[in-house]
C-alpha positions, 0 to 999 in steps of 0.5 A, spaced: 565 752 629 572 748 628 577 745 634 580 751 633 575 756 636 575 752 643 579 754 650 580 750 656 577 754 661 582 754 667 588 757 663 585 760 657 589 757 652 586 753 645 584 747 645 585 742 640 580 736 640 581 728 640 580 724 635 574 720 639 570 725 640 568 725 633 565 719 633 560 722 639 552 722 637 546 722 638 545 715 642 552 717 645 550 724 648 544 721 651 548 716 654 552 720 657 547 725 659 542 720 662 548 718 667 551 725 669 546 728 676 540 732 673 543 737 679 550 740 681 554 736 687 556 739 692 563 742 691 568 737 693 575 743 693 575 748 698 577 754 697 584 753 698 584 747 693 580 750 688 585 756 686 590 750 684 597 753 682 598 751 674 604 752 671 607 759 670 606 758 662 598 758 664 598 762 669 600 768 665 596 765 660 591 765 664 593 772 666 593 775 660 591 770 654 591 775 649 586 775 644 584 768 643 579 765 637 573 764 643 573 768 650 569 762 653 565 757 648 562 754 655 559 758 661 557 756 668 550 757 670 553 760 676 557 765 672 550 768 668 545 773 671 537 769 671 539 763 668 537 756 670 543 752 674 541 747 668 542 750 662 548 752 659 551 758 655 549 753 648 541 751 650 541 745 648 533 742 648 532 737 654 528 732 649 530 733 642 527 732 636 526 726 631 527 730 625 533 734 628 539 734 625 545 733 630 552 734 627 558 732 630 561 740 632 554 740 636 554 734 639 561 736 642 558 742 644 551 740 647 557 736 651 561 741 654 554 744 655 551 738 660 559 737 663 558 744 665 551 746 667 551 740 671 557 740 674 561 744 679 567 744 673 567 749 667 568 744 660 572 744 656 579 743 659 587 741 657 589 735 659 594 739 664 589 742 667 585 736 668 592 732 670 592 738 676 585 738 677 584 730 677 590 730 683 587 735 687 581 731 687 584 725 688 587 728 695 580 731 697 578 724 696 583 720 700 582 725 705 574 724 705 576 716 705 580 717 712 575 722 714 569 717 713 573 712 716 574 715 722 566 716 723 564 709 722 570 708 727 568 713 732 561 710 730 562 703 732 566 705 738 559 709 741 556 703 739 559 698 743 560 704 750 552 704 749 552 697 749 557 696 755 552 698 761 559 698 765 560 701 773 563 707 774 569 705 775 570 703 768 568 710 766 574 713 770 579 708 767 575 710 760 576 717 761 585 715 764 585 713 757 581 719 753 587 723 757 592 719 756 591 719 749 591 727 749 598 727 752 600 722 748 598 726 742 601 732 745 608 728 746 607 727 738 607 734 736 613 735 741 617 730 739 614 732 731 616 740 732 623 737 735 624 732 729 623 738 725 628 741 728 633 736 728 631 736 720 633 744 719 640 742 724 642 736 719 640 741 712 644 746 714 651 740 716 649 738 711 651 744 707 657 745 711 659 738 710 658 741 702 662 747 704 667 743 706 667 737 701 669 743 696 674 746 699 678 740 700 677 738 693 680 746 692 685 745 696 687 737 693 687 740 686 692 746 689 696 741 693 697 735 686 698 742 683 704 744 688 706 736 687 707 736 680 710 743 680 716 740 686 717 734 681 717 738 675 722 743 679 726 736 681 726 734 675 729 740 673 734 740 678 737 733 676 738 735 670 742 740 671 745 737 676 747 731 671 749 736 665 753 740 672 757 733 672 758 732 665 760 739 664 765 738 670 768 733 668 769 735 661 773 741 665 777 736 668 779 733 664 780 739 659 785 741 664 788 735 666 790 735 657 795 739 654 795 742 648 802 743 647 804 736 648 798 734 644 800 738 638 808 738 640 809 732 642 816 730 644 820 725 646 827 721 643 829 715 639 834 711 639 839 716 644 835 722 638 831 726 639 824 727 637 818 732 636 812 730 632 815 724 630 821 727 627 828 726 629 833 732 631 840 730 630 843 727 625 845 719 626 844 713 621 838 713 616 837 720 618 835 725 613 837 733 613 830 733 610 827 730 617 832 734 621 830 741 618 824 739 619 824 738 626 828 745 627 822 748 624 817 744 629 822 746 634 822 754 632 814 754 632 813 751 639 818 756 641 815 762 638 807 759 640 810 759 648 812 766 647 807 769 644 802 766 648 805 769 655 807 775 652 815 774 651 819 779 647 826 776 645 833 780 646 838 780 641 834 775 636 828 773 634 824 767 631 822 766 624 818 760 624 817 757 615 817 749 618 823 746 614 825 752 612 825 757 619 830 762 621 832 766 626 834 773 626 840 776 629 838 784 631 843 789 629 849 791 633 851 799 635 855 801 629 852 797 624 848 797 619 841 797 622 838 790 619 836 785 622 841 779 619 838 772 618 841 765 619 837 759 616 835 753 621 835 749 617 842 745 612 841 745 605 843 738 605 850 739 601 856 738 605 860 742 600 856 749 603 862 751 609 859 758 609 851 755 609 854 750 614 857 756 619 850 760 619 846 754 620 851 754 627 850 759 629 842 759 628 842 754 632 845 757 638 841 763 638 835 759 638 839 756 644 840 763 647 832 765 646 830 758 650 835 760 655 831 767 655 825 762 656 826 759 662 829 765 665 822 768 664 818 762 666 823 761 672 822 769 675 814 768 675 813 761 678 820 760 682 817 753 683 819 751 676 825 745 677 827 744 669 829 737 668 835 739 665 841 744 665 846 748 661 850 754 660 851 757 654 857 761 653 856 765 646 863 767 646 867 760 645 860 757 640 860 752 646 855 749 650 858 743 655 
């Protein structure tokens, strides 16, 4: 029979046995068994103690141990009809033979089989359930200790009243002393159940104090969460608030500037007239290049006014082509129903008389369409005040 086959007795489980119990003999058995009670003890573990809750792998072990190799290897006298207390499941010889042969798995077995007949313990065991057991028997002891000294206390203390021939008057303070003992005891007790209830009150503050430490951290969390959130909305604002700025002034400072002026930019020279840099009039080193030049800026500022708040000219109409721009007189009641052309702009040869008297009259049409200009300026924001006035009369060619 190997290892294999044993079962600790308490929790039905397979055993494996140490390696020192191999070394168990003849010599060691008969030490062994020469030193344990040829009778059973009287059982320390009361009923209470002796059901010793294992751990639930066990107890269901225990419960339902399935179909273990051996059911019991070792049987207790007490649990087999007609059988001497000490015998065991295996009979082992009380005096064995010289001339036997003892192997070590019969050695192990004749050992079990003693442990258990002459004791109150089923052999085998696990080292768990003899770890349990130990601790239930360490406590029976310790109580057995303090139960024995109380005996040879109250003994010592019958002594010393049987030596003590005292009156009766110190049997009456002995007895005082006896109750107050009791009440004594009597207040333990209270103040014990009274502590027990003060213990029961402060676990349960206890998790009250749990309940609330949670819901504080709770309402931390949801508070910085709040926090980063305004921060983060703050955040948000002043950056809008900063681009809302930096946006204000780029308006402002696009509507303090001129696109006109920056892309027709007058001025004068030298008693001239300038626009882009260009002179408009002639004088001492001036070109009719750069006059013509001028006129054509002059003609393209004049159409871009118009077209942009929507003019419509009366009589003529600008043709702006930069040095060589025109204006284009309308037809007249009788004519031939054609606009006429007038170059703005001189051909630079003082031989052309003709081209010069057309290039006179170009100029004072385009005097009269700025005429027309400021009336219609003036009719829709009567505050206007021009810095300078004329009167164009086309009948004499004159403008004083």
């Amino acid at each position: 029979m190997d290892s294999h086959s044993l079962v600790c007795q308490r929790c039905r489980q397979p055993l494996r046995l140490d390696d020192s119990l191999s070394t168990v003999g003849q010599g060691t058995y008969d030490m062994l068994s020469s030193t344990v009670p040829a009778h059973p003890q009287p059982p320390l573990l009361d009923t209470a103690a002796s059901k010793i809750q294992l751990p639930s792998y066990y107890a269901n072990s225990a419960s339902s141990p399935g179909a273990p190799l051996s059911r019991r290897l070792v049987e207790p006298p007490s649990r087999r009809p007609n059988a001497n207390p000490a015998e065991s499941f295996i009979h082992v010889p009380s005096t064995p033979s010289s001339t036997t042969t003892h192997t070590p798995i019969s050695h192990k077995l004749q050992l079990f089989s003693l442990l258990s007949g002459r004791t109150e313990i089923d052999h085998p065991l696990c080292v768990d359930c003899a770890s349990v057991l130990l601790e239930a028997l360490s406590r029976q002891f310790e109580d057995a200790k303090r139960e024995r000294d109380a005996y040879i206390a109250f003994e010592q203390s019958a002594k010393a009243l049987e030596k003590d021939e005292g009156s009766e008057e110190d049997a009456l303070k002995r007895i005082e002393m006896l109750k107050e003992e009791h009440r004594g005891v009597d207040e333990l007790k209270r103040l014990e159940l009274e502590r027990d209830e003060l213990d029961a009150e402060l676990a349960e503050l206890e998790q009250q104090e749990a309940a609330l430490a949670l819901e504080e951290a709770q309402f931390l969390r949801l508070h910085s969460s709040q926090i980063l959130a305004a921060q983060q909305q703050a955040s948000e604002l002043a950056s809008v608030r900063t681009a809302h700025a930096h946006a204000a002034a780029d308006l402002s400072k696009l509507e303090r500037a001129n696109v006109w002026a920056d892309a027709f930019a007058i001025g004068h020279e030298g008693g001239v007239g300038t626009i882009c840099g260009l002179r408009l009039g002639r004088g001492e080193g001036v070109e009719w290049a750069e006059v013509n030049a001028a006129w054509g800026q002059t003609a393209l500022l004049l159409y871009s006014v118009a077209k942009k708040v929507g003019l419509e000219f009366q009589g003529a109409r600008l043709v702006p082509l930069g040095s060589f721009s025109r204006v284009e007189k309308a037809p007249t009641q009788g004519g031939s129903g054609r606009w006429e052309p007038l170059e703005l702009y001189h051909p630079g040869s003082a031989l052309s008389v003709l081209h010069t008297r057309r290039f006179d009259q170009a100029m004072i049409l385009f005097l009269d369409l700025l005429r027309q200009a400021m009336d219609f300026a003036s009719a829709r924001d009567p505050s206007i005040r021009w810095p300078h006035r004329f009167v164009l009369d086309l009948s004499s060619n004159a403008s004083p």
